[in-house]
C-alpha positions as CSV (number, residue, x, y, z in Angstrom):
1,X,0.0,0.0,0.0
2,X,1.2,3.5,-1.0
3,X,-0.1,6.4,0.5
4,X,0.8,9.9,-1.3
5,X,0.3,13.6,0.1
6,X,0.6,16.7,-2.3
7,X,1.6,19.5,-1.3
8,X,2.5,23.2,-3.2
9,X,-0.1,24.1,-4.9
10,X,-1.4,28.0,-4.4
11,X,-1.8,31.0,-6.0
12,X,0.5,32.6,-8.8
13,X,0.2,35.3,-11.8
14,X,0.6,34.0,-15.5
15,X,3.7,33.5,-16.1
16,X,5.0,32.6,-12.9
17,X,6.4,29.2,-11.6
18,X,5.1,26.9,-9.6
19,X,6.7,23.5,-7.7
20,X,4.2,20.8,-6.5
21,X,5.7,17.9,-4.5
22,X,4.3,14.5,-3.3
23,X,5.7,12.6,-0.8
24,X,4.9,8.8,-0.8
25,X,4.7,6.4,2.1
26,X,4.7,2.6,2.5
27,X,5.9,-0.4,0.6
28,X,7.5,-0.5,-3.0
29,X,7.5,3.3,-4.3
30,X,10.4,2.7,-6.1
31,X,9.1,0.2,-7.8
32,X,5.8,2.3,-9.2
33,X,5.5,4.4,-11.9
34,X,4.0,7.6,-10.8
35,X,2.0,10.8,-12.4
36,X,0.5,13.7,-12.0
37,X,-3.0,14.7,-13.2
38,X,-5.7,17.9,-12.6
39,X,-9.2,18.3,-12.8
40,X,-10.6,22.2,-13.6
41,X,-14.1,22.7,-12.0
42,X,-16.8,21.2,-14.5
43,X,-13.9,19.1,-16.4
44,X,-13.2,15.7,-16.3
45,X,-9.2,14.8,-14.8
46,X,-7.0,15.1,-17.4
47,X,-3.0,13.5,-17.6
48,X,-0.9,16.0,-17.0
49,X,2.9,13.9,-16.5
50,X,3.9,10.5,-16.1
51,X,7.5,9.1,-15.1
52,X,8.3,5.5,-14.8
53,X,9.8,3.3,-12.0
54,X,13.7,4.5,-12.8
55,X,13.3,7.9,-14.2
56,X,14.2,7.1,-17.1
57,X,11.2,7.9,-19.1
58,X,9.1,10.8,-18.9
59,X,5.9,11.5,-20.8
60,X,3.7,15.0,-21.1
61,X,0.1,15.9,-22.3
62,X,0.4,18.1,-24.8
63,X,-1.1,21.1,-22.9
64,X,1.9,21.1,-20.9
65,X,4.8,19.9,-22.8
66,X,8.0,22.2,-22.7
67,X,6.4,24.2,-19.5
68,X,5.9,21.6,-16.6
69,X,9.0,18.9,-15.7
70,X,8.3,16.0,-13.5
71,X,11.3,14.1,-12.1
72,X,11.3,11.7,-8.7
73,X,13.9,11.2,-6.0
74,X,13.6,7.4,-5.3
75,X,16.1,7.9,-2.1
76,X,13.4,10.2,-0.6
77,X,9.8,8.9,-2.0
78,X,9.4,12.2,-3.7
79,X,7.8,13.3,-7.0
80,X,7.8,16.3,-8.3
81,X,6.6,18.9,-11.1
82,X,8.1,21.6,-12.0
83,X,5.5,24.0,-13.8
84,X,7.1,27.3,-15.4
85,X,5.3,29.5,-17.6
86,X,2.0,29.1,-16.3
87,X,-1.5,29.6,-17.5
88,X,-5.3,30.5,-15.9
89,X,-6.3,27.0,-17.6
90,X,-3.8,25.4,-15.5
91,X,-6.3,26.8,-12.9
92,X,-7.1,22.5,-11.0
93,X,-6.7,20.5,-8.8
94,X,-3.6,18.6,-9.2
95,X,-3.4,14.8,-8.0
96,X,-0.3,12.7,-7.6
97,X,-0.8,9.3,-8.0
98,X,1.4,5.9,-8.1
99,X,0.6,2.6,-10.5
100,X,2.3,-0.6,-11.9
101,X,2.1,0.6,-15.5
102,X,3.5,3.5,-16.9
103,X,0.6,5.1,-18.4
104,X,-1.4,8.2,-19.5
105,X,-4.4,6.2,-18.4
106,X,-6.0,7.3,-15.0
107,X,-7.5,4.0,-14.3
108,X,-4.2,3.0,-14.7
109,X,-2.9,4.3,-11.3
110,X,-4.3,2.7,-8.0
111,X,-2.8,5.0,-5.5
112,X,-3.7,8.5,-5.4
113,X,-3.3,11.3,-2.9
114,X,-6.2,14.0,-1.5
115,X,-5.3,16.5,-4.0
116,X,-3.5,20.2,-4.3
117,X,-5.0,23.7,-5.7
118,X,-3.4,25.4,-8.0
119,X,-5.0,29.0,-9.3
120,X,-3.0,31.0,-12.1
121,X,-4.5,34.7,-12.2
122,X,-4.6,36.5,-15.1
């Protein structure tokens, strides 16, 4: 069982930068590929990032390619994403969550934390 707590989400201008983490806890993190995905009020939860179990691969929707970086520090069960350059329709709540597969597929991911706000002003 993993459990996984966001945290770093807030309120920033367009064009700022914003760092979410998400810390995991419990058996086998290393072993699980991990992403990140949002949901905007009224929308359904979209992919946002996806990096597998050494790092080695990383994978982006295209809303967010060449602005947001996710990278993982398997020594201290950490995820991370790195969003520069952001948008108001980057305006959600972003989840981290952990699965076997490495996958752009939500129902792909079994683990998934309470959630973090993140609001880009205009």
């Amino acid at each position: 069982q993993v459990q996984l707590v966001e945290s770093g989400g807030g309120l920033v201008g367009a064009g700022d930068s914003l760092s979410l983490s998400c810390v995991a806890s419990g058996q086998s993190f290393s072993l699980y590929a991990m992403g990140w995905f949002r949901q905007a009020p009224g929308k359904e939860r979209e992919f946002v990032s996806a990096i597998n179990w050494s790092g080695s691969s990383t994978d982006y929707g295209d809303s967010v390619k060449g602005r947001f970086t996710i990278s993982r520090d398997k020594a201290k069960n950490m995820l991370y994403l790195q969003m520069n350059s952001l948008k108001p329709e980057d305006t959600a709540v972003y989840y981290c969550a952990a699965g076997i597969k490495f996958s752009r597929e939500e129902n792909e991911y079994g683990h998934w934390g309470q959630g973090t706000q993140v609001t880009v002003s205009s």
